[in-house]
C-alpha positions in Angstrom: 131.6 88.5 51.9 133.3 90.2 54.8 136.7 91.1 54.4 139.7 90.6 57.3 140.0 94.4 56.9 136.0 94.5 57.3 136.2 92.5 60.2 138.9 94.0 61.8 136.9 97.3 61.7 133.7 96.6 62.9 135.0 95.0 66.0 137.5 98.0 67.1 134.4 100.3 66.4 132.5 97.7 68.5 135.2 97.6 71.3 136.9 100.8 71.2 135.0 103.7 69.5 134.3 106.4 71.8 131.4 106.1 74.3 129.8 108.4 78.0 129.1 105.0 79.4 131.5 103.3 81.5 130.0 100.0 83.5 131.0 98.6 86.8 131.6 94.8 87.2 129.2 93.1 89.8 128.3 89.7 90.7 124.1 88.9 90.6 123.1 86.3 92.9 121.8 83.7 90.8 118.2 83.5 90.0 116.1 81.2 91.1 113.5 82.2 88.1 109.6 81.9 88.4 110.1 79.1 91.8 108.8 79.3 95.6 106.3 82.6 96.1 107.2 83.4 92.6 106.2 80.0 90.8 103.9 80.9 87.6 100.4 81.5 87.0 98.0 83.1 85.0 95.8 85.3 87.2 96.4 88.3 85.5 95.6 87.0 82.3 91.7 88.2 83.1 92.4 92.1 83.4 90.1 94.4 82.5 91.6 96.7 79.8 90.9 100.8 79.8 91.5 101.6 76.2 93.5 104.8 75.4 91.5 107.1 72.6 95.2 107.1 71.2 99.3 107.5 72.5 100.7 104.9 75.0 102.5 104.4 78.2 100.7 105.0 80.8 103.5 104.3 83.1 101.7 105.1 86.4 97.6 105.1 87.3 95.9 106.9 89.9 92.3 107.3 91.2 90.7 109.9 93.0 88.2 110.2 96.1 85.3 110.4 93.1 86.8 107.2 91.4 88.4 108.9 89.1 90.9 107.5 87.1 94.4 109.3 85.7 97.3 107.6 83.8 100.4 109.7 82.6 101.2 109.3 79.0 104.4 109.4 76.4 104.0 112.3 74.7 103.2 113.9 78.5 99.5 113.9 78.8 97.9 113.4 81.6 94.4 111.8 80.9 91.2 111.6 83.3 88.4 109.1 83.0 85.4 109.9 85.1 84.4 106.3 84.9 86.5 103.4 83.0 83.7 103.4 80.6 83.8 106.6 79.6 86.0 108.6 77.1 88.7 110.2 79.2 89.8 114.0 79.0 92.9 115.9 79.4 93.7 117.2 82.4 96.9 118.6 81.5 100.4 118.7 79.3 103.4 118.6 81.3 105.7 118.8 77.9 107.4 116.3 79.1 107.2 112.4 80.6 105.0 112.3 83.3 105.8 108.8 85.5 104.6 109.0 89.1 101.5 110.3 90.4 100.3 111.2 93.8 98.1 112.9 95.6 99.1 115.6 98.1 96.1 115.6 100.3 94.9 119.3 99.5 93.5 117.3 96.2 96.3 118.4 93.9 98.1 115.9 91.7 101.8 115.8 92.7 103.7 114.4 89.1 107.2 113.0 88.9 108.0 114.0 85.6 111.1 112.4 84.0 112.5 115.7 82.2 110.4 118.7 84.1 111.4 117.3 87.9 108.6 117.0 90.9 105.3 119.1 89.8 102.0 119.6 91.4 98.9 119.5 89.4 95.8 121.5 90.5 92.1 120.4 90.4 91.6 122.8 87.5 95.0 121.7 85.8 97.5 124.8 87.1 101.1 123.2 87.1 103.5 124.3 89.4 107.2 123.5 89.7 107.9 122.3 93.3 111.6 120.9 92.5 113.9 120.6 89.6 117.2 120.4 91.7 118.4 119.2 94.9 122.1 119.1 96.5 123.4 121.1 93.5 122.3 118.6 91.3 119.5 118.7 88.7 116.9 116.1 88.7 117.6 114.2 85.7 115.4 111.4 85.7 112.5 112.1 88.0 110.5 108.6 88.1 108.7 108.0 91.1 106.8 109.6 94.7 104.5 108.9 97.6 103.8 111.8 100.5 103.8 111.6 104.1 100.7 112.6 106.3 103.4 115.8 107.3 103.3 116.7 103.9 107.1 115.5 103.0 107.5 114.3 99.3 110.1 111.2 98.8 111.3 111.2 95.2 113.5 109.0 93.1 116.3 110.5 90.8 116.7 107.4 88.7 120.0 108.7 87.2 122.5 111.4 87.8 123.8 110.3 84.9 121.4 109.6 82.4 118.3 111.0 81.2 115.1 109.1 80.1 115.9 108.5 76.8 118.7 106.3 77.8 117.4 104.7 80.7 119.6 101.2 79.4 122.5 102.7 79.5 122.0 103.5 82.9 121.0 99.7 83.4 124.2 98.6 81.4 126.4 100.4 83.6 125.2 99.8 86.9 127.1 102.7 88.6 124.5 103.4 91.3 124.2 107.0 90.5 120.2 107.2 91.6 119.4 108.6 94.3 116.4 109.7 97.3 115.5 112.8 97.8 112.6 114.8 99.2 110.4 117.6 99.6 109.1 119.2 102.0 105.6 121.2 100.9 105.3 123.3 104.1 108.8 124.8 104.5 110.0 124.3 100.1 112.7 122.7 101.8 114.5 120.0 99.5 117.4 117.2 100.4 119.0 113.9 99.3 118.3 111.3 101.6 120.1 108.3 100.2 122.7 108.4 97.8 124.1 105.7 95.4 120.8 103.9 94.5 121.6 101.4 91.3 118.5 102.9 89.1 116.3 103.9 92.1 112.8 103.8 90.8 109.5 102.9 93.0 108.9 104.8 96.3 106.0 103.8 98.7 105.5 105.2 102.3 105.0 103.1 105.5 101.6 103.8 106.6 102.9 104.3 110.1 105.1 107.0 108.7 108.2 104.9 109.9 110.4 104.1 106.7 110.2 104.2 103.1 110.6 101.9 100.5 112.7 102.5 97.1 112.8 99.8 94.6 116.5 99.3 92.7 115.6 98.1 89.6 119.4 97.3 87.9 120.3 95.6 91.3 116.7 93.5 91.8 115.7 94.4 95.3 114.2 96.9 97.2 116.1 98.6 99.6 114.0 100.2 103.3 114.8 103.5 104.5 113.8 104.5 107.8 112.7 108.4 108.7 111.3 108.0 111.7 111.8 106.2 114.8 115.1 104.4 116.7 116.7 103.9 112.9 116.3 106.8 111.1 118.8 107.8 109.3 119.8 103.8 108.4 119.0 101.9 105.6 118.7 98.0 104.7 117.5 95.8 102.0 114.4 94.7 102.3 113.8 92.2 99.4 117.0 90.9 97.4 117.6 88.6 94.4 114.1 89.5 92.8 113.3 87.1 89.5 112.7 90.5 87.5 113.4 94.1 87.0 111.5 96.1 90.2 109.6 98.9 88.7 106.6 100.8 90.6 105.9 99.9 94.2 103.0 101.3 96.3 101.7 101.2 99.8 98.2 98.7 99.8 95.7 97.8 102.5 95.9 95.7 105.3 99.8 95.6 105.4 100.4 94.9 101.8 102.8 96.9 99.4 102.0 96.4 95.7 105.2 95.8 93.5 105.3 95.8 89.8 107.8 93.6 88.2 108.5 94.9 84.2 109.6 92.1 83.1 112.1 88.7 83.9 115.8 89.2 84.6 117.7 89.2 81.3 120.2 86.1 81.1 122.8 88.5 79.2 122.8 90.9 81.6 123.4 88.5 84.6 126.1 86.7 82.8 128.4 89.6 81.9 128.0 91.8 85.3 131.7 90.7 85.9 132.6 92.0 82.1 132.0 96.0 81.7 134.3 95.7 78.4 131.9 94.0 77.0 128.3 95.5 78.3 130.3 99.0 76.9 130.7 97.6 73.5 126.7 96.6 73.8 126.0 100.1 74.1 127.7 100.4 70.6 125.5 98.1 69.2 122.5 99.5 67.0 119.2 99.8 69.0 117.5 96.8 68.5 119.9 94.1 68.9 120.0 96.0 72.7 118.7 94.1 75.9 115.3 95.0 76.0 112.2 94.1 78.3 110.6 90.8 77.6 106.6 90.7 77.5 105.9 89.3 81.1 103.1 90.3 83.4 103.5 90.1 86.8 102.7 92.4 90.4 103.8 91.0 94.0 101.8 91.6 97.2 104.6 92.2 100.3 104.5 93.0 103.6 106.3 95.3 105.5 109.1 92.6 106.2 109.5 91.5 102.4 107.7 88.5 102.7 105.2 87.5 99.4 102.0 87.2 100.2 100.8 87.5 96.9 102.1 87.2 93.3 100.2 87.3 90.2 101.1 86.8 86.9 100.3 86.2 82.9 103.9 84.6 81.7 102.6 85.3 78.0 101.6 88.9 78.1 99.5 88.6 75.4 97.2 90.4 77.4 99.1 93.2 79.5 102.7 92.7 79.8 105.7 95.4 81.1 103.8 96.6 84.1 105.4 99.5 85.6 103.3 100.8 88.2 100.1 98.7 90.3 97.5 100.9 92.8 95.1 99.7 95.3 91.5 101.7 94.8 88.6 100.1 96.1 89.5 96.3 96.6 90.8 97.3 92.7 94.5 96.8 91.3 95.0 99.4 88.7 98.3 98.7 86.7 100.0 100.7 83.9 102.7 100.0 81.7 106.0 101.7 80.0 104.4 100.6 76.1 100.7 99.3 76.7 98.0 101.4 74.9 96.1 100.5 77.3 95.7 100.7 81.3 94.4 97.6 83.2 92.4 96.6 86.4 92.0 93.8 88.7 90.0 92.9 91.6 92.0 92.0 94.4 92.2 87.9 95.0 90.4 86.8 97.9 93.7 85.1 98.6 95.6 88.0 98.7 92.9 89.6 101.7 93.3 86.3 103.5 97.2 86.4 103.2 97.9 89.8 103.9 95.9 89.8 107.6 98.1 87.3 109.2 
C-alpha cells in the first residue's frame, strides 16, 4: 500500500528532481496517420533477409561497384558480404557507432560515426579522421552523409546536445540543436551550413548538385537546402507533417529520393508538445516505461518536389520493422535498421519505375 508520504515523494522526484534536459513547447500539425500516398500495405512484407553471423543494427547499408555489400553495426563493426549468400567479413572497427556510409569516389568508404565524427575507410581498411569538430564545436552525434561530384561531404550533427546514447532526450526536448555541416576533401576545409536542425538526421544530394536534403526527425519533415544556383544559401521545407519519424534518406534513380520512416508518430509525444513540464519529468521515468519506436516497416519514394511516388510498407514488422536507412543498388532497395539482426533487400516495384518517370 502506498503511503500519502510515499506518494508525495515519488511525484516531486518525478517533477522536480534534477535533470540536463530542458524541452521546448511546440504545436505538431495533426496527423493524418497511414491515409492518401501513405494509406497501408504490405509490400515490404516479402524482403529478402541478409542474416548477421552475430551483433545487430545495421543502421545504414551500402554496396559497392563489385556488388558488394557493407552494413555498419552496434558494437562498431563494419561487415562486408561479397555476395548476400555468403558469410560476410570485417572490414574494419571504428570503436565506436558507425551510422552513415558513403563512398567518396576514390573507392574509400567515408563513415559517419556517432562518437568518432566523419571518417574515411580505405579499400584495405586504413581509417582516417577527416572531422571531429566544426565551428568550435565537437561533433557529438555524427549520423548521416552523401558527397558531391566536387568532393564536398554534407554531414548531420544530430545533437549539440546530446550524444548517442540518449538520442530520446534529444527527441523529448525538441530544442533544435542539430545541425549541417560539411567537408570539403580537397582543401580539409570544414563549416556549418545550417544551424538549428530539430534532430537533423538523413542527408542526400541533388544529383544536379543543386541542393541538399536533411531529414528532421523530432519535427517530421525534411527540410531542402540549396548550395548551388540563384538560392543558395536559403533553405525551405520540403516535406512537412510526415506520419512517422524521418530517419535515413538517399538520392535514387530516375528522380526518386528513398526515405526511411523508423517507425509511426508516437501519440504521447504529439499530445504533450505544448507541456515541456511534463515531457521533463518523462525523462525521469525508468527506461522502459520511455517513448520508444514501435515495430512499423515502411520507405517512401519522393521526388525532388516532395511529392510520393512510392510508399511501401509491412504495418506488422514481423518481418523487418525500424528501418533506418534504404539504398538503391541495381533496381535493388537495401534497408537497415537501428535493432534488426538482420539487413534486408527489395527489388524495386515496377510501379515505383512507372511513377517516378513522370
Amino acid at each position: 500500500m502506498v503511503t500519502a508520504g510515499l506518494l508525495a515523494l515519488l511525484l516531486g522526484w518525478l517533477f522536480f528532481a534534477p535533470v540536463d534536459v530542458d524541452p521546448v513547447a511546440w504545436s505538431p500539425a495533426e496527423d493524418a496517420g497511414f491515409t492518401g500516398d501513405y494509406a497501408p500495405n504490405d509490400e515490404l512484407a516479402g524482403v529478402e533477409l541478409i542474416a548477421l553471423p552475430d551483433g545487430h543494427g545495421p543502421e545504414d547499408v551500402e554496396v559497392d561497384a563489385d556488388g558488394r555489400i557493407y552494413a555498419g553495426l552496434e558494437d562498431g563493426r563494419v561487415l562486408r558480404w561479397s555476395s548476400p549468400e555468403a558469410a560476410p567479413e570485417v572490414l574494419v572497427d571504428t570503436g565506436g557507432r558507425p551510422l552513415g556510409l558513403h563512398w567518396d569516389g576514390s573507392g574509400n568508404l567515408l563513415i559517419a560515426d556517432a562518437d568518432a565524427g566523419l571518417l574515411s575507410v580505405s579499400p584495405a581498411g586504413t581509417v582516417t579522421t577527416l572531422m571531429t569538430e566544426v565551428g568550435g564545436l565537437p561533433m557529438r552525434f555524427t549520423d548521416d552523409l552523401e558527397i558531391t561530384t566536387a568532393g564536398v561531404i554534407y554531414v548531420s550533427d544530430a545533437s549539440t546536445r546530446f550524444d548517442l546514447s540518449r538520442w530520446k532526450h534529444d527527441i523529448i526536448e525538441s530544442r533544435a540543436s542539430g545541425r549541417l555541416v560539411a567537408h570539403d576533401l580537397q582543401t580539409g576545409r570544414s563549416w556549418v551550413v545550417l544551424e538549428a536542425a530539430s534532430f537533423a538526421n538523413g542527408v542526400a544530394v541533388d544529383p544536379q548538385q543543386q541542393f541538399v536534403l536533411l531529414n528532421e526527425t523530432s519535427r517530421y519533415r525534411i527540410r531542402k537546402v540549396w548550395i548551388a544556383g540563384e538560392k543558395a544559401g536559403r533553405d525551405e521545407i520540403l516535406v512537412d507533417n510526415l506520419p512517422g519519424f524521418p530517419d535515413g534518406i538517399s538520392t535514387g534513380t530516375e528522380g526518386l529520393f528513398w526515405l526511411a520512416l523508423a517507425g509511426p508518430r508516437d501519440v504521447f509525444l504529439d499530445r504533450t508538445a505544448g507541456m515541456p513540464w511534463l515531457r521533463k519529468a518523462i525523462v525521469r521515468l525508468p527506461h522502459f516505461m520511455q517513448p520508444a519506436p514501435v515495430r512499423y516497416g515502411h520507405v517512401v519514394g519522393l521526388d525532388g518536389q516532395g511529392r510520393v511516388r512510392c510508399s511501401l510498407q509491412h504495418p506488422s514488422g514481423e518481418r523487418f520493422a525500424i528501418i533506418t536507412s534504404v539504398q538503391e543498388r541495381d533496381d535493388w532497395l537495401y534497408l537497415g535498421s537501428l535493432s534488426e539482426p538482420s539487413l534486408a533487400r527489395i527489388r524495386v516495384p515496377s510501379r515505383c519505375r512507372a511513377a517516378s518517370g513522370g
